[in-house]
C-alpha positions in Angstrom: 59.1 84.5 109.9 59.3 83.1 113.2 61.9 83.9 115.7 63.2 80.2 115.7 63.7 80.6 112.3 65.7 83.8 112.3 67.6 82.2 115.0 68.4 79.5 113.3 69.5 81.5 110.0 71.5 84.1 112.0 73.2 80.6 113.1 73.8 79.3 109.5 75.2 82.8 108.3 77.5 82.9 110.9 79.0 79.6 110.4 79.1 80.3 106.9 81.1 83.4 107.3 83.3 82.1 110.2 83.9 79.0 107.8 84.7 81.2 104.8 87.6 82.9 107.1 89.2 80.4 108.6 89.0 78.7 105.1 90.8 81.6 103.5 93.3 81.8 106.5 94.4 78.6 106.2 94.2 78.0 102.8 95.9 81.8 101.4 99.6 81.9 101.2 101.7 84.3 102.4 103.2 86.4 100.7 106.3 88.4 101.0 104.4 91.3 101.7 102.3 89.7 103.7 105.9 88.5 106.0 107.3 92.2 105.3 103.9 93.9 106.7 104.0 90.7 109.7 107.6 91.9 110.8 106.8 95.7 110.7 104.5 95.2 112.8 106.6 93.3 115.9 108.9 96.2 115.6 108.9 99.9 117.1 110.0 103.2 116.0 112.5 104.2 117.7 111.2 108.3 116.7 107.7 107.8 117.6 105.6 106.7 120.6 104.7 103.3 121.0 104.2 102.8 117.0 105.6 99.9 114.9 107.8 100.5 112.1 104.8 99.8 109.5 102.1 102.0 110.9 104.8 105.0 111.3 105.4 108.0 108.8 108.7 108.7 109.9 112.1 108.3 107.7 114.2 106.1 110.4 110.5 103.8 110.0 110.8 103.6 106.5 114.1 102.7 106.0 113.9 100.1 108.3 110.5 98.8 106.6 113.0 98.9 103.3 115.8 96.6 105.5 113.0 94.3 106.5 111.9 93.7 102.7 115.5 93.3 101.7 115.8 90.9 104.5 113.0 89.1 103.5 113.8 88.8 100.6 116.8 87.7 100.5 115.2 84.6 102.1 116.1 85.7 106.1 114.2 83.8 108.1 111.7 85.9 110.9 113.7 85.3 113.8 116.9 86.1 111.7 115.8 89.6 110.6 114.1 90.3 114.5 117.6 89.1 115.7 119.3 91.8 113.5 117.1 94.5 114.5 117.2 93.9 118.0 121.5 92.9 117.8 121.6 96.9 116.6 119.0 98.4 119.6 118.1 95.6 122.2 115.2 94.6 123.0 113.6 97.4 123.3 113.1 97.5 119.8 110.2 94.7 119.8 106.7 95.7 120.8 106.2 92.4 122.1 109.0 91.3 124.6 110.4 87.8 124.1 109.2 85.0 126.6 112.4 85.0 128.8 113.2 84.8 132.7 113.6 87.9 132.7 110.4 89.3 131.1 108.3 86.5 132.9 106.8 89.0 134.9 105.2 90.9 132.4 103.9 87.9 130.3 102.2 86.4 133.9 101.3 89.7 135.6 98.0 90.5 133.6 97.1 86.7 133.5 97.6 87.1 137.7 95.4 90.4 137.4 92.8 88.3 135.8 92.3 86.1 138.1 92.9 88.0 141.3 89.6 89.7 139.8 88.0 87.1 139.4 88.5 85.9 142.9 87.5 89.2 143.9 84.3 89.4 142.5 83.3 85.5 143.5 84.4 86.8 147.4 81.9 89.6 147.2 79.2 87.9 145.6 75.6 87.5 147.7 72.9 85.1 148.0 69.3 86.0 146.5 67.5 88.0 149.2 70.7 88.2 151.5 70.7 91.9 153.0 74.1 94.3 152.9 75.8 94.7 155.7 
C-alpha cells in the first residue's frame, strides 16, 4: 500500500470517527444524570482540595451530590440550583468563577499571557544565517 493511500485512509477514518461523535453529541439527550453529573462537576468541596463535588469521596460531597439530584429533579433549572449553592457559601463554591467585573481579571489574564508570549517569541526570532549577538 502506498503512502498516499494510507494517508488518505488515515483521513477517512478520522472523519468518520470525528463525524460519529459529534453525531452522537448532538443527537444524545441528556439525561438527568447526565445534568446531575454536569452540576457536580462546576462545584467544589468545600473538605477537599481543589475537587468538585462529583469526583470527591467525602460525606459533605455526597450530600450535596444528593441536593443537586433532588434539585434537578424537581425540575430546577442549572442556574437555579448553582444560585442555591453558591446563596449558602459564595462564590467560592464554583470551580469556574462567573464572568463578572470583578473576576474579569482572571478570565483575561491567561488570554493576555498568551499573547504577551507570543509577542515574545516573534521579538526574538532571527533570520536564516543571521549570527547571535
Amino acid at each position: 500500500m502506498s503512502e498516499q493511500v494510507r494517508s488518505i485512509l488515515a483521513w477517512v477514518v478520522t472523519l468518520g470517527l470525528a463525524a460519529v461523535i459529534i453525531g452522537g453529541l448532538v443527537i444524545g439527550e441528556e439525561t438527568e444524570i447526565d445534568r446531575v453529573q454536569a452540576i457536580g462537576s462546576r462545584i467544589k468541596c468545600p473538605v477537599c482540595q481543589g475537587e468538585s463535588i462529583m469526583e470527591s469521596p467525602s460525606e459533605t460531597a455526597t450530600a450535596m451530590m444528593d441536593i443537586v439530584a433532588e434539585r434537578v429533579t424537581g425540575g430546577q433549572s442549572d442556574g437555579q440550583i448553582i444560585t442555591y449553592f453558591t446563596e449558602r457559601y459564595g462564590d467560592g463554591i464554583l470551580l469556574d468563577p462567573r464572568f463578572e467585573p470583578r473576576t474579569m481579571l482572571l478570565w483575561l489574564l491567561p488570554a493576555a499571557a498568551l499573547v504577551g508570549g507570543g509577542l515574545m517569541i516573534w521579538s526574538r526570532r532571527r533570520k536564516p544565517g543571521e549570527v547571535p549577538s
